[in-house]
C-alpha positions in Angstrom: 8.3 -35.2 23.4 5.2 -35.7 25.5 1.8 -37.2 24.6 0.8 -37.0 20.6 -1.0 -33.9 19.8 -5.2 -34.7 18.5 -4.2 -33.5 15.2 -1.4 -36.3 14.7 -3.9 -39.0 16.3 -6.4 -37.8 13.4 -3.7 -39.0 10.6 -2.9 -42.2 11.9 -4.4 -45.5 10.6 -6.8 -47.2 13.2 -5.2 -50.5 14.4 -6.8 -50.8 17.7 -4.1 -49.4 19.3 -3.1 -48.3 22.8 -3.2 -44.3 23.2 -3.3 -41.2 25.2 -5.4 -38.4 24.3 -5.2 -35.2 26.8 -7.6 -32.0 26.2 -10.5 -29.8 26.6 -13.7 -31.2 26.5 -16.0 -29.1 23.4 -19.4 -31.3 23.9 -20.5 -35.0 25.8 -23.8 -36.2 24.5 -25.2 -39.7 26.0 -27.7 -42.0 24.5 -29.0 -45.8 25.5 -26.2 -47.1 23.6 -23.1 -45.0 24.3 -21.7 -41.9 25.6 -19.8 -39.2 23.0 -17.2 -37.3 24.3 -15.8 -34.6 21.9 -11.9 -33.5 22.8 -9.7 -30.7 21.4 -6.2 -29.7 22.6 -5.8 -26.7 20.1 -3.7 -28.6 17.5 -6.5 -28.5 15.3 -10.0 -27.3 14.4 -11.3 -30.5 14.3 -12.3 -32.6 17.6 -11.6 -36.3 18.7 -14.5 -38.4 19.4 -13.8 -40.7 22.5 -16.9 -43.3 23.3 -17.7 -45.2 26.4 -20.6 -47.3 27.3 -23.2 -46.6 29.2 -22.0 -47.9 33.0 -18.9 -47.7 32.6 -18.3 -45.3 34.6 -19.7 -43.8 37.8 -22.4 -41.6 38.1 -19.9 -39.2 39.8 -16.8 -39.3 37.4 -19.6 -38.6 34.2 -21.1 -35.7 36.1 -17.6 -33.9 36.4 -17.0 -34.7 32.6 -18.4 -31.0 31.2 -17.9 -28.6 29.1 -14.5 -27.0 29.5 -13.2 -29.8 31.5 -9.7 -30.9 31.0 -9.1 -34.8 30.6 -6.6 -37.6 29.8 -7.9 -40.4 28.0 -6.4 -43.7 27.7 -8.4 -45.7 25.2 -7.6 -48.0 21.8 -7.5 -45.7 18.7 -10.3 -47.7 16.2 -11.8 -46.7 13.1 -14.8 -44.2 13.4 -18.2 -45.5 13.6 -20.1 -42.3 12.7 -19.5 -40.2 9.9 -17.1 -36.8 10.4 -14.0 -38.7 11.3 -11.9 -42.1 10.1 -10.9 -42.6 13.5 -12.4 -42.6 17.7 -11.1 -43.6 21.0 -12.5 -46.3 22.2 -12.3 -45.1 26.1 -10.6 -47.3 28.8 -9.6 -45.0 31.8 -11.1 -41.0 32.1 -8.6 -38.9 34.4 -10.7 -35.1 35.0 -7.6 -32.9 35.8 -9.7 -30.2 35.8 -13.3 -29.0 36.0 -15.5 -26.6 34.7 -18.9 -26.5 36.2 -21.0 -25.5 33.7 -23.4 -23.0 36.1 -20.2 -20.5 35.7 -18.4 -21.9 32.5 -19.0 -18.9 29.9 -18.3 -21.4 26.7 -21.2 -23.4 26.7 -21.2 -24.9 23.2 -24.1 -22.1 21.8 -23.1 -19.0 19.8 -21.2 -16.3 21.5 -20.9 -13.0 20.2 -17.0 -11.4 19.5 -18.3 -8.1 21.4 -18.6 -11.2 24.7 -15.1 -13.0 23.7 -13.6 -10.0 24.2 -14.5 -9.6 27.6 -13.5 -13.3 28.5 -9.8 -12.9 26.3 -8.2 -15.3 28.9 -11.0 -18.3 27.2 -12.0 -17.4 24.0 -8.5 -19.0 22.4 -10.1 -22.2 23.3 -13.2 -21.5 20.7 -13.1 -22.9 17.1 -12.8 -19.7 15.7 -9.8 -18.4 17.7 -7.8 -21.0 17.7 -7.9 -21.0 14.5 -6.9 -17.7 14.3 -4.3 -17.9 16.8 -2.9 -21.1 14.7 -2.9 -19.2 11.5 -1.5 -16.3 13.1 1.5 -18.4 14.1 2.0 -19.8 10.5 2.1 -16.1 9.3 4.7 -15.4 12.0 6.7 -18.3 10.9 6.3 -17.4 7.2 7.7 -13.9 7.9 10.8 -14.8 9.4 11.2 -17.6 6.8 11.0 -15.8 4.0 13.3 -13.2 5.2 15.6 -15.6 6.2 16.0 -17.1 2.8 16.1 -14.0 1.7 19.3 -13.0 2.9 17.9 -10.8 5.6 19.4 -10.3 9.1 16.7 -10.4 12.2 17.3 -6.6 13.9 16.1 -6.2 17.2 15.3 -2.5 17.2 14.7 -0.4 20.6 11.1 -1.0 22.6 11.7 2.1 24.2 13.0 5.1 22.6 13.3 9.0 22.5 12.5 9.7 18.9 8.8 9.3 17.3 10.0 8.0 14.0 6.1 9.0 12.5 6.4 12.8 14.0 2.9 12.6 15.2 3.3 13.0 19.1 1.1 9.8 19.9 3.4 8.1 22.2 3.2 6.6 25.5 5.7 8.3 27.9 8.0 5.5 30.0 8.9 7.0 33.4 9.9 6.5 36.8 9.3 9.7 37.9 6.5 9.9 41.6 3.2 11.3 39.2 1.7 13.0 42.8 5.4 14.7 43.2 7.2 15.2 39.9 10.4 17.2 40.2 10.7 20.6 38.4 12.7 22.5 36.8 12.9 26.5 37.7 10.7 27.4 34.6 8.1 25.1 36.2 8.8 22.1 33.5 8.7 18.3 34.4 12.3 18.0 34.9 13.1 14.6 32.9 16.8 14.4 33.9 15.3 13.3 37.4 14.0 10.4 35.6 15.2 6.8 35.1 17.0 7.5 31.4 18.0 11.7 32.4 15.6 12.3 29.3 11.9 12.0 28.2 11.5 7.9 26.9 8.5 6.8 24.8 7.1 3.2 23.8 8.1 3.0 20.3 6.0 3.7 17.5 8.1 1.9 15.0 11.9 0.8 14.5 12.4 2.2 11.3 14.5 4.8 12.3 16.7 2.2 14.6 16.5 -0.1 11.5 18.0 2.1 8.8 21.0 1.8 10.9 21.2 -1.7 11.0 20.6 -1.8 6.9 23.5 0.7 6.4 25.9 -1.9 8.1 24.5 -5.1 6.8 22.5 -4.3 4.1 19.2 -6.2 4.2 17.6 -6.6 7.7 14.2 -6.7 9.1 12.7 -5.9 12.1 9.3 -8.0 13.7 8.1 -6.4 17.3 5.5 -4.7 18.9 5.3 -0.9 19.2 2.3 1.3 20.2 0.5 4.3 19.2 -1.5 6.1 21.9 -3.6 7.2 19.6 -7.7 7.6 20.7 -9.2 5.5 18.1 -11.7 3.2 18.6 -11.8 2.0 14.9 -12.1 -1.8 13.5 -8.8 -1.3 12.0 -6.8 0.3 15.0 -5.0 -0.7 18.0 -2.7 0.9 20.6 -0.2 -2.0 20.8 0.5 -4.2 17.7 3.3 -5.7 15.8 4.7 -4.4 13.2 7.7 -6.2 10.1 9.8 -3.3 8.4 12.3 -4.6 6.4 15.1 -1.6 5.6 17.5 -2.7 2.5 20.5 -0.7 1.5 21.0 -0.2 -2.4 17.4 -0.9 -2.9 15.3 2.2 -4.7 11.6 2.6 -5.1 11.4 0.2 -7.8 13.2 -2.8 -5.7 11.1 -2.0 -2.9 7.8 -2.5 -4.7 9.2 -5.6 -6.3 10.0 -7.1 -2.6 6.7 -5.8 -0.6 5.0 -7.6 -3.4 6.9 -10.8 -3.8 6.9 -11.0 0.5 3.3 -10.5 0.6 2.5 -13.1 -2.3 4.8 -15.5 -0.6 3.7 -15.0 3.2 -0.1 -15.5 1.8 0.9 -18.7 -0.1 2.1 -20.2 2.9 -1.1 -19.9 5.0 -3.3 -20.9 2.1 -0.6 -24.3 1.6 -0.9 -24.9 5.5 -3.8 -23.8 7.2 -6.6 -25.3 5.3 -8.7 -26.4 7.8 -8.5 -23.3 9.1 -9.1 -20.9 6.5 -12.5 -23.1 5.5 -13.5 -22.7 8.9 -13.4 -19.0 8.9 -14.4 -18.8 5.5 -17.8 -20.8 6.1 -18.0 -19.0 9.3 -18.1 -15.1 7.0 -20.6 -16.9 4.6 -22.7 -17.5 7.7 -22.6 -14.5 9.0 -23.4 -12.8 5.7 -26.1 -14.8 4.7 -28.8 -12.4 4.7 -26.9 -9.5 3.5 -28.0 -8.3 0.1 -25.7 -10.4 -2.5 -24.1 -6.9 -3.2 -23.0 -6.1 0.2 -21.6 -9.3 0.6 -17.3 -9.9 1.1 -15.5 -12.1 -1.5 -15.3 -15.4 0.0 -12.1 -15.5 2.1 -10.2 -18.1 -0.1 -11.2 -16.3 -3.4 -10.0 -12.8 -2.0 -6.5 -14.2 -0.5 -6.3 -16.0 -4.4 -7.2 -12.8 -5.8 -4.1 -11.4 -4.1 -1.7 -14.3 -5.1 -3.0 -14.6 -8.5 -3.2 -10.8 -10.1 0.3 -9.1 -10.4 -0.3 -5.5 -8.2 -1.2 -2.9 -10.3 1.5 0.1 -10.2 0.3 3.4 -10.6 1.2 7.0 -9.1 -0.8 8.8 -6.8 -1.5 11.7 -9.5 -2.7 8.9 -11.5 -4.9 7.8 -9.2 -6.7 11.6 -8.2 -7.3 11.6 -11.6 -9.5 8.2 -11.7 -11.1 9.2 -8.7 -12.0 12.5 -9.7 -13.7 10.5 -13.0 -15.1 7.9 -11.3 -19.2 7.6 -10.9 -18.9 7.6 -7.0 -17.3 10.7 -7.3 -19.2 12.3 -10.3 -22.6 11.3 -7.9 -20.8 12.4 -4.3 -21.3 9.0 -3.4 -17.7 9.4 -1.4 -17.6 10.2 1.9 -14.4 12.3 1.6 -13.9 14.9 -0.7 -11.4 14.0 -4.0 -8.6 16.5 -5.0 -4.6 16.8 -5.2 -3.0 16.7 -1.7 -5.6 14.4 0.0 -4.5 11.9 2.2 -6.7 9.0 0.6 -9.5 7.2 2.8 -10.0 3.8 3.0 -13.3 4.1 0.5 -10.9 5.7 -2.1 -8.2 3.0 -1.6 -10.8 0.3 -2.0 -12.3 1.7 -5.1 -8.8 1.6 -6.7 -8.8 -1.7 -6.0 -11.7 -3.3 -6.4 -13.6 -1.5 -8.7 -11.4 0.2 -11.0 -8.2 -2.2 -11.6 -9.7 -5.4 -9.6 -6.1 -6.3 -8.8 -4.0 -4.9 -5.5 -2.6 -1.9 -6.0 0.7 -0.1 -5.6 0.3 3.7 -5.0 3.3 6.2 -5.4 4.9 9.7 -5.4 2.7 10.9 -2.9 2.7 14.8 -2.0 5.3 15.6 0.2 3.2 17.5 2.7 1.2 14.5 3.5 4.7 12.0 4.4 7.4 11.5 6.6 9.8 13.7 6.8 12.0 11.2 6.3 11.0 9.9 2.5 13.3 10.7 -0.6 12.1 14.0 -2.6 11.2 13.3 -6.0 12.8 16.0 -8.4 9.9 18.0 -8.9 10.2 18.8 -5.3 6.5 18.4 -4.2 6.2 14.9 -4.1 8.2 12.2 -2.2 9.0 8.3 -3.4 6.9 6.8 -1.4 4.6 3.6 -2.3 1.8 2.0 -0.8 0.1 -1.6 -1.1 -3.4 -1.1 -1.4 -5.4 -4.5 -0.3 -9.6 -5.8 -1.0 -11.6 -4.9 2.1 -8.7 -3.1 3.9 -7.1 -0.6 1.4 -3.5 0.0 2.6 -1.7 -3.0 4.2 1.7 -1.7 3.9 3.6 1.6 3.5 7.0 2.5 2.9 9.4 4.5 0.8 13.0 5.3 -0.6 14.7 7.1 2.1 16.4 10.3 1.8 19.9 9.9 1.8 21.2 13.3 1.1 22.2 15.0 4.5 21.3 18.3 3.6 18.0 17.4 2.1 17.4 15.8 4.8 17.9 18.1 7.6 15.7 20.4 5.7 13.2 18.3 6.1 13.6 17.8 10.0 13.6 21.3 10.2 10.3 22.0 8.2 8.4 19.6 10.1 9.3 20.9 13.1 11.9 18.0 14.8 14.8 19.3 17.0 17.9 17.8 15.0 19.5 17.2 18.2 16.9 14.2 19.1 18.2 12.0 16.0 21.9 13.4 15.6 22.8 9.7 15.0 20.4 9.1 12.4 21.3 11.9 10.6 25.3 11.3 11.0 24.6 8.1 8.8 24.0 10.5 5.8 27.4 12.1 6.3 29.6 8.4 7.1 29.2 6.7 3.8 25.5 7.2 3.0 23.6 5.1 0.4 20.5 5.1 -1.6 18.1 2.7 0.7 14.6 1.7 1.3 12.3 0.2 3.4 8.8 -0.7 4.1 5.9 -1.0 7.5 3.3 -4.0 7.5 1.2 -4.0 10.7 0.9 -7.7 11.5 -2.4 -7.6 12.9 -3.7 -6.1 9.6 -2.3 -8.8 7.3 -4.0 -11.5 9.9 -7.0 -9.8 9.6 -6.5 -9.7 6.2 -6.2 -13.2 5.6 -8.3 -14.4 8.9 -11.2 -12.4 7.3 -11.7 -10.8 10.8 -13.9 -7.7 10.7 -12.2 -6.1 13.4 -8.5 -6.1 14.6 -9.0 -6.6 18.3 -10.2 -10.4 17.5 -6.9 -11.0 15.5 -4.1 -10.6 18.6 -4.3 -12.5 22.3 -5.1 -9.9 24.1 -5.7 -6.4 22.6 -5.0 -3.0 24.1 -7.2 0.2 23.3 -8.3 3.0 24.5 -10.0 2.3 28.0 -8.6 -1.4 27.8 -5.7 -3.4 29.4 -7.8 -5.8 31.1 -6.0 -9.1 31.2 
């Protein structure tokens, strides 16, 4: 089972025991009396304090002890001195298995700017604040596939790489073979794709909805969890061009059953971080406040474990989007074009309109639907008045929509309609359509970008800081 983890050696009751402690050094301070070493191995936010005296050790083993060094301690586990922590090693033997000399080490214990981490995304998860984000991001991960599981759900692995763009929006990343100094062509002058590796044009998947739908009319409830991509040239906060995305797809379930599930999944997935990662979420909560402090009070976020209460607490406010143009279109903001966007039927709602349902007007999330059909996928089940579509989104504080989804249209001939008015060739999702005509079914479904709902609950003000290693446009460094 190998050596026990920092965060276990923190819970256990000082006995002036033998142990091993292996990890990173954060800080080593000296004085006249005794020399601090500070140790984390990622388990936890919080460090172990190891203490030798002064002459010890050599000269030349202490020099090598820095920053960013890796060590194994062997020491007897006693009760803390200081204040901070119940518990220290009182140090016996220092192994360095690694250095870091601190003339070329880029985590000196100072501040570090996120704009900097970024550019050093093979380090920065050994920083308080991303390891604690990386930590909590697991839990979440965990949490999703729990809760599905107990749900009844089937785990669907859905195509990486595809030929359909489920969204319709052409911002895919093309997957070839093909020589790009000497591509073959046809006798129009056309890239001739049946040269290529799959005889066809093959994207990176923008989402496995489509693929997903499939597996739901078979099994009834599954749910997807992978990464797709969007090549889409957006340098946003809130955008990036490879993420993960969850999309459940139920069979039998209509709009109203899908609300009821988005809601009760995101209530539940939330819970679970708050219940586990408390350390955590203080850290990153006193870490906002920090940042924030000499923001005018009014400009200031909700303090992170208030706003992820405020989401687990309030039942979501349901309400259709024809309701909501007309409280927009009476709201102050509006009345003193204090928007940024203009306010009218058929608008696809900004994030300042989204976030003014929430927390101004109802001060609860929000559930959005029957959305104008122009402005959805093709895809989404026609409502009877024929211009808008039973579609729902769950509207968020500070983010505005966190997930999207729909009753799908299960009438063939509605459906291919639709593919034709948008403009799809029928022929590129034959099979999707074909499950309308072999034993079709009312069903549903919902997207939730992972990354969102970590920066969500992370408090993160931008999404590249929530994933490993993020990808946008001009960026694929490591």
């Amino acid at each position: 089972m190998g050596p026990l983890q920092i965060k276990e050696i923190l819970q256990t009751s000082p006995e002036n025991q033998s142990i091993v402690v292996k990890g990173w050094v954060r800080t080593k301070r000296e004085s006249k009396n005794a020399i601090f070493i500070a140790l984390n191995d990622g388990s936890t936010i919080h460090n172990i304090q190891a203490v030798a005296e002064p002459g010890q050790f050599s000269a030349e083993l202490l020099l090598s002890v820095t920053t960013g060094s890796c060590l194994k301690i062997t020491g007897q586990l006693v009760e803390s001195q200081g204040s901070g922590q119940a518990v220290e090693v009182k140090i016996e033997d220092i192994l360095v298995y690694g250095t870091a000399d601190p003339e070329v080490f880029p985590l000196q214990p100072k501040k570090h700017s996120l704009e900097f981490l970024r550019e050093i995304a093979h380090l920065r998860p050994r920083t308080n604040t991303f390891s604690a984000i990386l930590r909590i991001r697991h839990a979440l991960a965990f949490a999703v596939h729990s809760y599905f599981n107990d749900g009844g759900f089937f785990y669907l692995n859905t195509p990486i790489i595809t030929a359909s763009d489920a969204e319709g929006a052409g911002e895919m990343f093309r997957v070839t073979t093909l020589d790009l100094n000497k591509l073959p062509r046809t006798d129009e002058g056309a890239i001739n794709f049946k040269e290529d590796f799959f005889g066809r044009e093959a994207n990176l998947t923008v989402s496995g909805q489509l693929e997903g739908e499939l597996g739901a009319m078979a099994l009834s409830k599954i749910y997807t969890f992978g990464p797709t991509f969007r090549a889409e040239n957006s340098n946003t906060t809130r955008h990036l061009a490879e993420f993960w995305m969850i999309e459940p797809e139920m069979a039998f379930f209509e709009l109203e059953d899908n609300m009821d599930l988005a809601e009760d999944f995101v209530k539940k997935v939330i819970t679970y971080a708050l219940e586990n990662c408390k350390d955590d979420l203080n850290f990153l909560q006193n870490r906002l406040a920090e940042e924030e402090k000499n923001k005018p009070q009014n400009e200031r976020s909700i303090p992170l474990l208030e706003k992820l209460s405020f989401v687990v607490d309030n039942p979501f406010e349901r309400l259709t989007y024809t309701e909501a143009i007309e409280i927009l279109l009476k709201s102050k903001p509006h009345k003193e074009k204090k928007f940024q966007y203009p306010v009218g039927w058929g608008i696809d709602l900004s994030s300042e309109h989204e976030r003014y349902l929430v927390e101004k007007h109802f001060k609860k999330p929000v559930i959005l639907t029957n959305y104008p059909r122009e402005i959805k996928s093709f895809y989404m089940k026609l409502d009877e008045d024929g211009k808008t579509v039973r579609a729902m989104d769950v509207l968020f504080p500070g983010i505005g929509e966190i997930i999207g989804g729909s009753q799908r249209e299960e009438d063939y001939d509605k459906l291919l309609g639709r593919v034709h008015e948008v403009g799809i060739d029928p022929q590129t999702i034959w099979w999707y359509l074909e499950t309308r005509k072999f034993g079709t079914a009312p069903h549903s479904g919902f997207g939730l970008g992972f990354e969102r709902l970590v920066q969500f609950v992370t408090g993160m003000g931008n999404i590249r800081d929530v994933i490993p290693f993020p990808r946008y446009p001009k960026s694929a460094e490591f």
